[in-house]
C-alpha positions in Angstrom: 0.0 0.0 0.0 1.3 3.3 -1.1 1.4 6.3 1.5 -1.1 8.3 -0.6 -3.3 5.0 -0.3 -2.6 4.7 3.4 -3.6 8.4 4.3 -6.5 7.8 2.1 -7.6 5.0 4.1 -6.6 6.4 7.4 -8.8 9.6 6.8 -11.8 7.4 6.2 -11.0 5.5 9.3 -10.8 8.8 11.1 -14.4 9.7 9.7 -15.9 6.8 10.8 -14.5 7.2 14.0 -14.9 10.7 14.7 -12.0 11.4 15.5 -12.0 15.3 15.0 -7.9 15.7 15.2 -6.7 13.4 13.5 -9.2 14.2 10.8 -8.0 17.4 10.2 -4.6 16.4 10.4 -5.0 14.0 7.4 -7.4 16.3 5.4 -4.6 19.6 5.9 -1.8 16.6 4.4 -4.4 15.9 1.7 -4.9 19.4 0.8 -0.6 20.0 1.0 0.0 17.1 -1.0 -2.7 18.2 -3.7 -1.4 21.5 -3.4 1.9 20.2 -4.5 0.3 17.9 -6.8 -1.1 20.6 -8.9 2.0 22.9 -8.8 4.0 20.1 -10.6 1.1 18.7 -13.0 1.6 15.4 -12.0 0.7 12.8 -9.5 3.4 13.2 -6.9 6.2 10.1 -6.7 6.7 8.4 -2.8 9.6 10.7 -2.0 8.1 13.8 -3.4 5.1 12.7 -0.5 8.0 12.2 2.0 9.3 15.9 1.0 5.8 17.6 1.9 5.6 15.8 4.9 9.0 16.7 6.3 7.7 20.6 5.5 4.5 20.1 7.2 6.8 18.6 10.6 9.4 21.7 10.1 6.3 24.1 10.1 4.7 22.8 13.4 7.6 22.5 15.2 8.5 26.4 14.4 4.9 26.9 15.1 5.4 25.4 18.6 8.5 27.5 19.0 6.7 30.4 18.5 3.4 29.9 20.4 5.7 28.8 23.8 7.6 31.8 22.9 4.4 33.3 22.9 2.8 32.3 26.7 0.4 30.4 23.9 0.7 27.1 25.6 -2.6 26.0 24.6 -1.5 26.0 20.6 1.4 25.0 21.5 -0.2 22.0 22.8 -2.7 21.7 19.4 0.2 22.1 17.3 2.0 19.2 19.3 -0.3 16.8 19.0 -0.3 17.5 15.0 3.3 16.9 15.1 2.8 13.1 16.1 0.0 12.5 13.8 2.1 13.9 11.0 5.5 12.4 11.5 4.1 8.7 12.1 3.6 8.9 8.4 7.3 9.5 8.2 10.0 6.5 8.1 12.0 6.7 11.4 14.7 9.3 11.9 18.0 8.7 11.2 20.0 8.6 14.8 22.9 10.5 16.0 25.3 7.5 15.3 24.0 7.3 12.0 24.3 10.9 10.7 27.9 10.6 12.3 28.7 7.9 10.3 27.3 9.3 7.0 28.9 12.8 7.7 32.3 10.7 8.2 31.4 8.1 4.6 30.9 12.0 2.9 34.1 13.6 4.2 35.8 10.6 3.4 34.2 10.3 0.1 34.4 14.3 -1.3 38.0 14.6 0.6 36.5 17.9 2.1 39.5 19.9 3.9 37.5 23.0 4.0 34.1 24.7 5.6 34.2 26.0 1.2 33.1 21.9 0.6 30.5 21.7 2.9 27.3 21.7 0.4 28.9 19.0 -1.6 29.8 17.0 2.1 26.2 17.8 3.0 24.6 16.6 -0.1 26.8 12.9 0.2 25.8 12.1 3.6 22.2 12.4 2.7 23.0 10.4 -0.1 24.1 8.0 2.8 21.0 8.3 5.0 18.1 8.2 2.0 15.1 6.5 3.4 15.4 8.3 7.0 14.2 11.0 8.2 16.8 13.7 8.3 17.1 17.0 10.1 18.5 19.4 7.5 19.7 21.8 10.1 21.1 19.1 12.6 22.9 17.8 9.7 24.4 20.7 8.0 25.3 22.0 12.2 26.7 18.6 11.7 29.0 18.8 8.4 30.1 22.5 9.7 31.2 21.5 13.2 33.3 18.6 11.9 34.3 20.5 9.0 36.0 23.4 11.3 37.7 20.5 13.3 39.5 19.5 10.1 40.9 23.0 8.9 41.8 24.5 12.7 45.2 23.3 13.8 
């Protein structure tokens, strides 16, 4: 069963249960990925789904950021609560050990000496980790810190 297939099924679930959250949840991914859909003129391919889904995560949790920031604890809460139902549509993240060793494969790989390689170092290890989950930011935070280690004395 396809993801598109699954969220298909698991909103009709969530009608049938009544289960007001999680039925908005899946209709606002429906609407994201049609959204997406229609920008491209084309059905969207598995990883194109992943992509819209990773968005949809980076959006709530800046949204939470900025509700607790806020004193809006209540959103923040709403928004939380979104954030699981949305990433258990996602595979599982990739782990700290992991993204270490696809940061070392990429060094190794690009033979990066300098912060000046760290797009190409960036783009190799996710090469490395395709399938997981992968925080863009915790990755490239990653690449730069180890990076710096390699060109300061």
């Amino acid at each position: 069963m396809s993801l598109a297939e699954k969220l298909q099924k698991d909103l009709t679930d969530a009608m049938r249960a009544k289960d007001e959250l999680r039925l908005s949840v899946l209709r606002m991914i429906k609407s994201a990925l049609k959204y997406k859909e229609t920008e491209k003129i084309r059905p969207l391919e598995e990883g194109e789904i992943l992509q819209v889904l990773q968005t949809l995560v980076k959006q709530r949790k800046e949204s939470i950021e900025q509700f607790t920031k806020g004193g809006r604890q209540d959103l923040a809460d709403k928004e939380l609560k979104e954030l699981a139902i949305v990433e258990s549509y996602l595979p599982a993240g990739a782990t700290a050990a992991e993204m270490d060793a696809a940061v070392s494969k990429a060094i190794a790989e690009t033979a990066a000496s300098s912060i000046k390689q760290m797009g190409a170092v960036v783009k190799a290890a996710k090469a490395h980790l395709e399938g997981k989950t992968v925080d863009g930011k915790a990755l490239s935070d990653l690449v730069r810190e180890r990076l710096s280690k390699l060109t300061t004395p």
